[in-house]
C-alpha positions as CSV (number, residue, x, y, z in Angstrom):
1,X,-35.3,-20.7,-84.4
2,X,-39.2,-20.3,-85.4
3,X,-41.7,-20.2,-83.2
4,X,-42.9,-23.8,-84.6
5,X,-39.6,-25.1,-84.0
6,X,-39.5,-23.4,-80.2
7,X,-43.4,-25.0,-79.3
8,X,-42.6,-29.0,-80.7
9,X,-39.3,-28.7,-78.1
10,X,-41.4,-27.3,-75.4
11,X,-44.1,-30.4,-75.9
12,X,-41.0,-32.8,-76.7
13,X,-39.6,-32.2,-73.1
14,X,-42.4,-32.3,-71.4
15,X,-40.5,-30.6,-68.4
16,X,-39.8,-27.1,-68.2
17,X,-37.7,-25.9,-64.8
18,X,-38.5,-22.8,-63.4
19,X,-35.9,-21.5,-62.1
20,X,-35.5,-18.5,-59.4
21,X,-32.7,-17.5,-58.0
22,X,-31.1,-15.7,-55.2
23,X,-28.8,-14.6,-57.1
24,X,-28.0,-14.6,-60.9
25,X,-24.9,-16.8,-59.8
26,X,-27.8,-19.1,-58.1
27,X,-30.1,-19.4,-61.3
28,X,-27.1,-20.2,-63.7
29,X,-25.7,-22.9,-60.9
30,X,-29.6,-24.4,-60.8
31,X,-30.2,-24.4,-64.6
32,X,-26.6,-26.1,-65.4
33,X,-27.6,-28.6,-62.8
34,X,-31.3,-29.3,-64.1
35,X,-29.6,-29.7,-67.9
36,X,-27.4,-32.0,-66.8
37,X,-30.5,-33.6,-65.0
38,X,-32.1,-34.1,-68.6
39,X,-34.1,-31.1,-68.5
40,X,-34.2,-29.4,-72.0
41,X,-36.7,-26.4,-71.4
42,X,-35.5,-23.9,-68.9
43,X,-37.8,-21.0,-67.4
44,X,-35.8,-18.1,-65.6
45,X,-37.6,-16.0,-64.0
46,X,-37.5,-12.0,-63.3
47,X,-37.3,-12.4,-59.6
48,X,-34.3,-13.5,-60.2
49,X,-31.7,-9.8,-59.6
50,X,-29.6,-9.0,-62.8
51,X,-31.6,-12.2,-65.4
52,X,-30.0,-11.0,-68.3
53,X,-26.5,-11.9,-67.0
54,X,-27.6,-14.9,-66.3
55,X,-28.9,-15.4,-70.0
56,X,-25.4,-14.2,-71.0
57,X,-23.7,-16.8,-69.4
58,X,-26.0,-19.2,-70.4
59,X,-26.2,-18.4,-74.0
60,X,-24.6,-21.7,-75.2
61,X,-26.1,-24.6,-73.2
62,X,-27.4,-27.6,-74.5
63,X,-31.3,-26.3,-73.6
64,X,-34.3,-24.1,-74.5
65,X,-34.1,-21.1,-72.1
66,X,-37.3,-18.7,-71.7
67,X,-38.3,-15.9,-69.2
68,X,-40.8,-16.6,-66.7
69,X,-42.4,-13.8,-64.5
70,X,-42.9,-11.6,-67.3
71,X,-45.7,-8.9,-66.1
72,X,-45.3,-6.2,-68.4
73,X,-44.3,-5.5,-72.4
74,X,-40.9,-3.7,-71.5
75,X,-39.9,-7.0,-69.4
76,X,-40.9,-9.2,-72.4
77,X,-38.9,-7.0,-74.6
78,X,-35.9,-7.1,-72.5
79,X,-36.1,-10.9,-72.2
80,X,-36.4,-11.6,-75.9
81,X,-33.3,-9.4,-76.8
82,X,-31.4,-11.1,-73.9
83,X,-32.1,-14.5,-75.5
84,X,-35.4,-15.5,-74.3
85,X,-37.0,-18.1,-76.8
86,X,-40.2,-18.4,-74.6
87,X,-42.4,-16.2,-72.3
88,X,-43.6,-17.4,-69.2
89,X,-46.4,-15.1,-67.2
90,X,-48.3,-15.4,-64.1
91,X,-51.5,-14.0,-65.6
92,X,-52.9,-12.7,-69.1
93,X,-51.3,-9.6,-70.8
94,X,-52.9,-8.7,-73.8
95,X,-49.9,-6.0,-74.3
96,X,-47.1,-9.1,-73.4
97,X,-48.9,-11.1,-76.3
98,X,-48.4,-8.2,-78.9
99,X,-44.9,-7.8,-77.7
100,X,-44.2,-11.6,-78.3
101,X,-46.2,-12.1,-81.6
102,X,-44.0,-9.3,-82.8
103,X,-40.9,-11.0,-82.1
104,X,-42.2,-14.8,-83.9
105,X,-41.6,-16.0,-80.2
106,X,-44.6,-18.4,-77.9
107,X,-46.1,-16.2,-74.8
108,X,-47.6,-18.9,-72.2
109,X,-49.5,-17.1,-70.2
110,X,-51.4,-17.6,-66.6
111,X,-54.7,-18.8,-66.8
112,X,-57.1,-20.3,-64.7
113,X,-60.9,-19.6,-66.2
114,X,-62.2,-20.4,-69.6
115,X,-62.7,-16.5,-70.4
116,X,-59.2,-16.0,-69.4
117,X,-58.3,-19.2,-71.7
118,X,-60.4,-17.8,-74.2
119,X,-59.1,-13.8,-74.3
120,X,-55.3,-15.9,-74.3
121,X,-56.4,-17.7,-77.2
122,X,-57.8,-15.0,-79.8
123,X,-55.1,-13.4,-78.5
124,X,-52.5,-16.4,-80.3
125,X,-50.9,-18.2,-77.2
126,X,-50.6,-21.8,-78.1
127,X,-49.9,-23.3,-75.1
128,X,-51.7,-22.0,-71.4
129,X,-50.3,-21.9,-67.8
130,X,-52.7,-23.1,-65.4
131,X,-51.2,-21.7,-62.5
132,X,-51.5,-22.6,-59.4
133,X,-52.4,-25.9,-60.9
134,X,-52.5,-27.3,-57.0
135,X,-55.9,-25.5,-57.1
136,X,-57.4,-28.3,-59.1
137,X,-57.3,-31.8,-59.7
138,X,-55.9,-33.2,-63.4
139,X,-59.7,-34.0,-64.5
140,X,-59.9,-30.0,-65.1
141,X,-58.2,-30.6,-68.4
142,X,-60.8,-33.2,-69.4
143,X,-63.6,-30.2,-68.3
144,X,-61.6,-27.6,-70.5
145,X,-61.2,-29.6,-73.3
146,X,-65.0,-29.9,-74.0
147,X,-65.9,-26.5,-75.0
148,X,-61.9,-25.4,-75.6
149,X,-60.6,-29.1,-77.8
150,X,-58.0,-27.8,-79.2
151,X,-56.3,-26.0,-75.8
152,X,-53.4,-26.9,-75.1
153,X,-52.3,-26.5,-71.2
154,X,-49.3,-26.3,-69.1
155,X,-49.8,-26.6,-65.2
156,X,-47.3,-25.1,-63.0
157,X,-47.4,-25.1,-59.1
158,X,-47.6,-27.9,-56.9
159,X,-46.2,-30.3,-59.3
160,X,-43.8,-33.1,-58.6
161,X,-42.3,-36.0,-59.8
162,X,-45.4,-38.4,-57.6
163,X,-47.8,-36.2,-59.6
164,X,-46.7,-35.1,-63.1
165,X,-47.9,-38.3,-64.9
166,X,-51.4,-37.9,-63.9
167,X,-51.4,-34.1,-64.8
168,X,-49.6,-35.5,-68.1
169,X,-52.2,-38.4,-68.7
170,X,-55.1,-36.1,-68.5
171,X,-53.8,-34.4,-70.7
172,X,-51.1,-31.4,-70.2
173,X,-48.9,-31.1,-72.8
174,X,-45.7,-29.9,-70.8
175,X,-45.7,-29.6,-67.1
176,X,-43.8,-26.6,-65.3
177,X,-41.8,-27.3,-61.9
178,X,-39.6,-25.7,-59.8
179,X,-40.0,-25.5,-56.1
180,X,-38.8,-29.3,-55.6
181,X,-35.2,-28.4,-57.3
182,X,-35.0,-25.0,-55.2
183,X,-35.5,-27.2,-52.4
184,X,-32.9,-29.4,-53.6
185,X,-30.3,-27.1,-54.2
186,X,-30.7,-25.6,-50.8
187,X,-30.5,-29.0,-48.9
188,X,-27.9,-30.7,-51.1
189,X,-26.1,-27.9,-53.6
190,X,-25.8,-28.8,-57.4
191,X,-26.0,-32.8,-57.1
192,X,-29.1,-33.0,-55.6
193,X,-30.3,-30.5,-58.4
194,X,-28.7,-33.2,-60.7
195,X,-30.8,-35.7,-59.2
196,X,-34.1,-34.3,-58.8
197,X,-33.8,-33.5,-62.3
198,X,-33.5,-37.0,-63.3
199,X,-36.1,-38.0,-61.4
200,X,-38.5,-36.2,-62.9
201,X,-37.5,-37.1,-66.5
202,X,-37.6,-40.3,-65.9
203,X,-41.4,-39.7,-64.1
204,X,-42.1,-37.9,-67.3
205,X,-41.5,-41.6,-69.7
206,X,-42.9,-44.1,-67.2
């Protein structure tokens, strides 16, 4: 899969789940659940214990699966053998992006100023994390846009399904969420994972 191919499914979906687990168990029981939801972009994360068996066992579903938390080359590295199609980081790793370009595969990382945008950009991310996105309002977009037009940004924390069209109508190109279906999963097990999923696919066409 080229790294073309990887980016139009990751704008296509417009949701990406990210998942963390307690357990590997837990993160392959919340990604099944979120793909049968609808979601087609899946983010595991590396604070999830023993991730690569969860990419094993995962390896054949219907989805895009990426690594999220990624803070360091050797993690990077160790996601992309295990199956990793995207990387997902909290911040700006100028070593992560070498690690990725390398490999043909799309590093998102963290951003939240226009010299961190900037530094992400020469160094060729296509799409950016603004993370914690519940640290500004959607109209940022708008504001980045003007001297950075051609960025295109993902914001991830403190988005939910009563929010994610405004972030989406200013602008984002994909929106990252994850904290609603934890709290699903924990109050209601794999159906309510199910269901939250749906609802925010369906937020995402309205």
């Amino acid at each position: 899969m080229s790294k073309h191919s990887i980016l139009a499914q990751l704008t296509e979906t417009k949701v990406v789940a990210v998942i963390r687990g307690n357990s590997y168990e837990e993160a392959v029981q919340l990604t099944k659940a979120a793909v049968e939801g609808g979601i087609r972009a899946i983010e595991l994360t590396y604070t999830t214990p023993q991730l690569e068996k969860a990419f094993s066992e995962l390896h054949d579903i219907d989805a895009l699966l990426g690594a999220g938390t990624v803070l360091d080359p050797e993690t990077a590295r160790h996601a992309i053998l295990h199956g990793a199609k995207f990387i997902v980081s909290p911040h700006f790793s100028a070593e992560v992006a070498t690690v990725c370009n390398r490999y043909g595969i799309p590093y998102l990382p963290g951003c939240m100023t226009i010299l961190e945008m900037v530094k992400a950009l020469e160094a060729g991310c296509d799409i950016l994390k603004l993370f914690p996105a519940n640290n500004f309002s959607p109209s940022f977009i708008k504001s980045v846009k003007g001297p950075l037009p051609h960025v295109e940004i993902m914001p991830t924390g403190g988005i939910n399904a009563g929010n994610m069209k405004e972030w989406l109508d200013a602008g984002a190109v994909a929106i990252g969420v994850g904290s609603d279906l934890n709290k699903a999963y924990k109050t209601g097990g794999y159906d309510a994972v199910v269901e939250a999923s749906k609802n925010y696919m369906e937020a995402s066409l309205n």
